[in-house]
C-alpha positions as CSV (number, residue, x, y, z in Angstrom):
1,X,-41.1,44.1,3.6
2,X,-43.8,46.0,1.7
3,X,-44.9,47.0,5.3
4,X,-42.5,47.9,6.7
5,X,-41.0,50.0,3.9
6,X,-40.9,54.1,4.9
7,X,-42.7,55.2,2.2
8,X,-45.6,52.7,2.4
9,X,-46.0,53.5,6.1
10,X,-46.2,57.6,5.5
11,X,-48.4,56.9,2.5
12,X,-51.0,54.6,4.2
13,X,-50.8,56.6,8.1
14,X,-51.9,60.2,6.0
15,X,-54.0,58.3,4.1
16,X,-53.3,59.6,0.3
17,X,-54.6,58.3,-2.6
18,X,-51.5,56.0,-3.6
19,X,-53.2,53.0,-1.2
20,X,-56.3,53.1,-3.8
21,X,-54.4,53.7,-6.8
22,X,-52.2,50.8,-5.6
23,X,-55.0,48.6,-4.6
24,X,-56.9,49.2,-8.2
25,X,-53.6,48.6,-9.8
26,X,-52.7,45.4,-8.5
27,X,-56.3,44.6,-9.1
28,X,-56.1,45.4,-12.6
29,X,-52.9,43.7,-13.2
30,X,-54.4,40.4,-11.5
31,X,-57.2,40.7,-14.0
32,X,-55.0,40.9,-17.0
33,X,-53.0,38.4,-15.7
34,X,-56.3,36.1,-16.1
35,X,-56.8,37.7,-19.5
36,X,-53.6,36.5,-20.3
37,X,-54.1,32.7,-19.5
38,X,-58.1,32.5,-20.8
39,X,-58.7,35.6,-23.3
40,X,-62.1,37.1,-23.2
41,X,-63.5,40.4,-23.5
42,X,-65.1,40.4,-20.2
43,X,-61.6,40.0,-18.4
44,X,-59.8,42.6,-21.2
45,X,-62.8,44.7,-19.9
46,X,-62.6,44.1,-16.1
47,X,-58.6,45.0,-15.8
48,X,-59.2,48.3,-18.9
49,X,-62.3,49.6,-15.9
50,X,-59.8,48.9,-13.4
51,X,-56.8,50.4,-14.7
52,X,-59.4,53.6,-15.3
53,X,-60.1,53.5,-11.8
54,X,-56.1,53.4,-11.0
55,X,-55.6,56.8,-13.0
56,X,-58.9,58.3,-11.9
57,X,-57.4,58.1,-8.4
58,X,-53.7,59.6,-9.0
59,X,-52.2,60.4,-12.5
60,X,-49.5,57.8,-11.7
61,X,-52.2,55.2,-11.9
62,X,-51.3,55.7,-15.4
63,X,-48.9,52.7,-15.1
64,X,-51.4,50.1,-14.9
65,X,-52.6,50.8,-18.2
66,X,-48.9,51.2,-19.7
67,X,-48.1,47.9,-18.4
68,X,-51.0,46.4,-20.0
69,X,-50.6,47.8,-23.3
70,X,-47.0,46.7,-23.4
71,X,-47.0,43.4,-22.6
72,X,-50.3,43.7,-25.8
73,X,-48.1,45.6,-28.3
74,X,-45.3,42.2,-27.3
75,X,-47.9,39.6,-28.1
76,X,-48.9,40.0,-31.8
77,X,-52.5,39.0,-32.4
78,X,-54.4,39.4,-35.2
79,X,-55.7,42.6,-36.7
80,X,-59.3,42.3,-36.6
81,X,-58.8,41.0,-33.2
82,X,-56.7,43.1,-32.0
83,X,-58.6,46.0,-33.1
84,X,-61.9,44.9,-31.4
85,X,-59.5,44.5,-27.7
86,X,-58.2,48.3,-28.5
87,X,-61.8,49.3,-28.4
88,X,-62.6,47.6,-25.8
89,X,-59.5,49.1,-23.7
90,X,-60.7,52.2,-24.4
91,X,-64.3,52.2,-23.9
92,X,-63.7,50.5,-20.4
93,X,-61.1,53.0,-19.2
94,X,-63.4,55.8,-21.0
95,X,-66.2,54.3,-18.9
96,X,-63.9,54.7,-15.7
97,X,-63.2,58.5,-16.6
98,X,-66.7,59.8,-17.5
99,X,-68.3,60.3,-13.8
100,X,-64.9,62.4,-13.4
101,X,-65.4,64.6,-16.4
102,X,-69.0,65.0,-15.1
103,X,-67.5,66.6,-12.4
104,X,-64.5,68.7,-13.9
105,X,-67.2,70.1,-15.8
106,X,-69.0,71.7,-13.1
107,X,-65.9,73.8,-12.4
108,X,-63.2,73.5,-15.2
109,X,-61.7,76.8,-14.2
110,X,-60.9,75.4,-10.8
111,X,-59.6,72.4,-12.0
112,X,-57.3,74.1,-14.8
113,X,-56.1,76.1,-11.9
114,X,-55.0,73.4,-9.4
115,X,-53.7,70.9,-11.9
116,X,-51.2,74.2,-13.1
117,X,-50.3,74.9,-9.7
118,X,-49.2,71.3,-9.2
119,X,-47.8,71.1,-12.6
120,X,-45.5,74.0,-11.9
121,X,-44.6,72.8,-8.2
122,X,-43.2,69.2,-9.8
123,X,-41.6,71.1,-12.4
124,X,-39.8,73.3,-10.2
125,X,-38.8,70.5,-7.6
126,X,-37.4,68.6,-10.7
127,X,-35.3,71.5,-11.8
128,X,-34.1,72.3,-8.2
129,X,-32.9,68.7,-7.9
130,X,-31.4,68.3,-11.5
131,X,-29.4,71.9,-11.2
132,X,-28.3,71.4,-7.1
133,X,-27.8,67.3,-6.5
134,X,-26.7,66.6,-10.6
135,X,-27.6,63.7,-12.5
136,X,-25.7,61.7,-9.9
137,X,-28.5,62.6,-7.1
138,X,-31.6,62.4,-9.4
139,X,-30.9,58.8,-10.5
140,X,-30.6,57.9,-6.7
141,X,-33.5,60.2,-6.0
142,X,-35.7,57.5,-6.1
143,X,-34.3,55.0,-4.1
144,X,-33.3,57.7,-1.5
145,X,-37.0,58.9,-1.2
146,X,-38.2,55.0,-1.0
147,X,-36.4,55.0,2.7
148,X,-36.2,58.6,4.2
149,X,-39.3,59.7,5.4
150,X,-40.5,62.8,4.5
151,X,-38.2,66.0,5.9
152,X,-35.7,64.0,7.9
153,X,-32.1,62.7,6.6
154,X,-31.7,59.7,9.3
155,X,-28.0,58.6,10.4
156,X,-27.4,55.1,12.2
157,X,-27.5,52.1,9.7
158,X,-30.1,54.0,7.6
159,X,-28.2,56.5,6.8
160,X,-26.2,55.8,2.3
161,X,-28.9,53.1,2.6
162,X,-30.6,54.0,-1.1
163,X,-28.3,50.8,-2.0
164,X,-31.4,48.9,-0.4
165,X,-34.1,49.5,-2.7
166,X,-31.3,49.5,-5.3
167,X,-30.0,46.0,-4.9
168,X,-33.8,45.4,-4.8
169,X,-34.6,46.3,-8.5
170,X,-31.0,44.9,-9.7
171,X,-31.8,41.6,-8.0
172,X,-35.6,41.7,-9.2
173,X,-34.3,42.9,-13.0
174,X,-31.9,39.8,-12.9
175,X,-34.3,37.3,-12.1
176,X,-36.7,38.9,-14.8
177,X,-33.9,38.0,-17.2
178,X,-32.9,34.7,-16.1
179,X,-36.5,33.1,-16.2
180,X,-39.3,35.8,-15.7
181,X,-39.7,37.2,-19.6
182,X,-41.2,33.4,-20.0
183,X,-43.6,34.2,-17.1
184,X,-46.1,36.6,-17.1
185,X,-47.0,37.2,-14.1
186,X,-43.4,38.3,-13.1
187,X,-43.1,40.0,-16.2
188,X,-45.9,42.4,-15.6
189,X,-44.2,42.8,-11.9
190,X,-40.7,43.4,-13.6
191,X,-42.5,46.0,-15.8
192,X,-44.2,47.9,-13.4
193,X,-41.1,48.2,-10.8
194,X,-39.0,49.4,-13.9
195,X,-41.9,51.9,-15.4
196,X,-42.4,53.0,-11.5
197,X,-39.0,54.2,-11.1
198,X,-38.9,55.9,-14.4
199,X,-41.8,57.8,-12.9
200,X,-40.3,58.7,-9.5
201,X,-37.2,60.3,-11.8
202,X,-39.7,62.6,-13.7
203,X,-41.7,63.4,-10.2
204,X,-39.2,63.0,-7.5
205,X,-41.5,63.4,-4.6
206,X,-41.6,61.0,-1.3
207,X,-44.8,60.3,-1.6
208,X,-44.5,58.7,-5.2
209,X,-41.5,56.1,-4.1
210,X,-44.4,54.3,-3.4
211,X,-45.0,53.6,-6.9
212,X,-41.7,52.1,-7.4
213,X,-41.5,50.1,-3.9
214,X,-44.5,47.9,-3.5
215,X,-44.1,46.3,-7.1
216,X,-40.3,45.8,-5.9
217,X,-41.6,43.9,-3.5
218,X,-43.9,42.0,-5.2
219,X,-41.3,41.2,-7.4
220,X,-38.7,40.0,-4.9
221,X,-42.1,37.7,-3.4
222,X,-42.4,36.4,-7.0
223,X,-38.7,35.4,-7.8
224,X,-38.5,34.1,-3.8
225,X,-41.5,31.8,-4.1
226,X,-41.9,31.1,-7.7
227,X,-38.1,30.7,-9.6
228,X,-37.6,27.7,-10.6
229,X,-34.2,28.3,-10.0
230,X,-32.1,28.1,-6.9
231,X,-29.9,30.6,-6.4
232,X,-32.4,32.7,-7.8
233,X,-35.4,31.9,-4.8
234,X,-32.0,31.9,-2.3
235,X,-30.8,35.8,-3.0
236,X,-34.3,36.8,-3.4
237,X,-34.9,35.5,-0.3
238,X,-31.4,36.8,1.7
239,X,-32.8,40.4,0.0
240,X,-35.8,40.4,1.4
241,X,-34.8,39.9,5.1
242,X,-31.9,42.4,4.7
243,X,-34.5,44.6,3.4
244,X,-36.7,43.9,6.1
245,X,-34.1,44.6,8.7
246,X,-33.4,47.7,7.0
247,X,-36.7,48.6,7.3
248,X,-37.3,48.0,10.5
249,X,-34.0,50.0,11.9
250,X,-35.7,52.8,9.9
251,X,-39.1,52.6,11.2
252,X,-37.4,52.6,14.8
253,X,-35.7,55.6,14.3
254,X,-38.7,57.3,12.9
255,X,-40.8,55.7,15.7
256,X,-38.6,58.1,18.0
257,X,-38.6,61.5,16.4
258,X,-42.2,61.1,16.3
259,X,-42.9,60.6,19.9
260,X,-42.3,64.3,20.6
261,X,-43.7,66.1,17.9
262,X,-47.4,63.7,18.6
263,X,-47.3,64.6,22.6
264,X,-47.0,68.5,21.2
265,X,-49.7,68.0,18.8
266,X,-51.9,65.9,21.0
267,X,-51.3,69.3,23.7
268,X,-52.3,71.7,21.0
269,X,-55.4,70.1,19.6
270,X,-57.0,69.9,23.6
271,X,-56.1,73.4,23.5
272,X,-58.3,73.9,20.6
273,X,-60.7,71.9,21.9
274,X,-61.2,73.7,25.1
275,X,-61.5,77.3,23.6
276,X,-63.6,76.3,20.9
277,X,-67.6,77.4,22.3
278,X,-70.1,74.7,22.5
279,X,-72.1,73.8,19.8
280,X,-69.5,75.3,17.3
281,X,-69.5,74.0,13.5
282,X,-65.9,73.5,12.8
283,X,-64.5,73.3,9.0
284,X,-61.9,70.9,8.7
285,X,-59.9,72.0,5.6
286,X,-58.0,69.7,3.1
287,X,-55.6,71.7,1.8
288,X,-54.1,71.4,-1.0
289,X,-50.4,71.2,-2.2
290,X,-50.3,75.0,-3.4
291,X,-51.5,76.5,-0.1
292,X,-47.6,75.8,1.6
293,X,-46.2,78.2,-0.4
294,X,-48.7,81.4,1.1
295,X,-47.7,80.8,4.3
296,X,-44.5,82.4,3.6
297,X,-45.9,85.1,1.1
298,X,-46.6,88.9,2.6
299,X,-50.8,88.7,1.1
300,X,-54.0,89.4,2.0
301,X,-55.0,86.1,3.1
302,X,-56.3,85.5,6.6
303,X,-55.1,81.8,7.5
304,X,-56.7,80.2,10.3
305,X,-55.2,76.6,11.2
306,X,-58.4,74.5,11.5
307,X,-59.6,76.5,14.1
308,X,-62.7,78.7,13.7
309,X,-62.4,82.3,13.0
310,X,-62.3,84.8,16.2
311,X,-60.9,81.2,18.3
312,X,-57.8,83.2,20.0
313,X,-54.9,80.4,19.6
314,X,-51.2,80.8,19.8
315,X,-50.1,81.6,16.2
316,X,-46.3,79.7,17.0
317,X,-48.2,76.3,17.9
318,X,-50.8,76.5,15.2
319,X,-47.4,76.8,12.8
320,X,-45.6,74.2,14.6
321,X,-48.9,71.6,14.5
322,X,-49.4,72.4,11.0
């Protein structure tokens, strides 16, 4: 289901940094989860490193750590105990940080800059959606952006179909309650799904439904395969393959729109290619988020669309590949 899902798909083809912020999340979670059964430092210290290495990735890697501390702060232990653990959380996720402040430092001006550009970008996206869609549309905006991919609004069975990922939280939540606050491993799952979507209100962007899809999944897999109670493992189970189905319908459509727009690209890049002189070096930029909003501006900037400067290419197909 996890595979299939839209926003998984878009995440993992552009390749963005949710796949490793994912990947050192569930890590760190499955670490704790060990901590949990057989506590030692070395395992409190594993998961804290790896939940370091979840934020160092993406700021929403964040979670990893907040589920951790949560399911700590619900499991008194004793002071002098728990004091030496806090330390230990910190100095690991500290540990995880420092080769990044190494590097901030080398240019904190440029970071400052970028990290206020984006700031203001989510701000203003939040404020667009709360003042234009209500609060009606920005508690469904995270359900809506875990199954339309990113600038389309698809018709057919997809189309009303936030009820999916919905009905996949509601059912997950309810199986949390009936038997998964006694288990920790869904617990942490039930967490992190709930903490996920409170994230994708506060940053409603596509890419972020990510966040709040996989450990829905995961969830759904835990109270399918691991309920000890019937009808429990039965609608977990009839969930997943309507989610799959869902998911599938989606992926079709998408599938089809694309087909076009890749044979144009595909044209315009062996139109690059042949203009381009021999023995060129070629920059290929990553831009960042802030750059979209120049094109549009009347500056001074000169924007060449990873071609080299002086390579004479139509302007309208260097747009339209962009």
């Amino acid at each position: 289901v996890l595979g299939t899902g839209m926003s998984f798909i878009q995440v993992a083809n552009v390749g963005r940094m949710e796949m490793l912020t994912l990947a050192c999340t569930l890590a760190a979670l499955n670490a704790y989860l060990g901590y949990r059964e057989k506590p030692t430092r070395y395992r409190l210290g594993g998961s804290s490193f790896l939940a370091g290495l979840a934020m160092v990735c993406h700021p929403v890697g964040i979670l990893a750590a907040f589920v951790m501390v949560l399911h700590e702060l619900a499991a008194p232990l004793p002071s002098g105990r728990r004091a030496r653990e806090a330390l230990t959380f910190l100095g690991c996720i500290f540990a995880a940080f420092l080769p990044w402040f190494v590097y901030i430092a080398q240019a904190p001006h440029v970071f400052a800059a970028q990290m206020l550009a984006q700031s203001a970008r989510k701000s203003s996206y939040l404020g667009i959606l709360l003042t234009s869609g209500g609060y009606a549309a920005w508690l469904r905006s995270p359900c809506e952006n875990a199954i339309w991919p990113l600038g389309y609004r698809i018709g057919g069975l997809v189309r009303g179909g936030a009820w999916v990922p919905g009905l996949m939280l509601g059912l997950g939540v309810a199986a949390l309650v009936a038997e998964g606050r006694r288990r920790t491993e869904a617990s942490l799952l039930g967490t992190w799904a709930l903490a996920g979507y409170a994230v994708n209100l506060f940053l409603p962007e596509f890419w972020y439904a990510v966040y709040f899809a996989a450990p829905c999944c995961l969830l759904l897999g835990w109270a399918a395969a691991g309920s000890a109670k019937r009808w429990v493992r039965t609608s977990a189970l009839a969930t997943l393959v309507i989610a799959a189905l869902f998911n599938l319908d989606a992926a079709k459509f998408l599938w089809q729109i694309d087909q076009d727009g890749s044979r144009r690209y595909k044209m315009y890049c062996s139109t690059v290619a042949r203009v381009i002189p021999s023995n060129s070096r070629v920059l290929l930029a990553a831009i960042p988020d802030p750059y979209f909003g120049w094109i549009g501006e009347k500056t001074s900037y000169q924007i060449h669309e990873f071609v080299p400067e002086g390579v004479s290419v139509d302007h309208m197909r260097a747009e339209e590949a962009l």
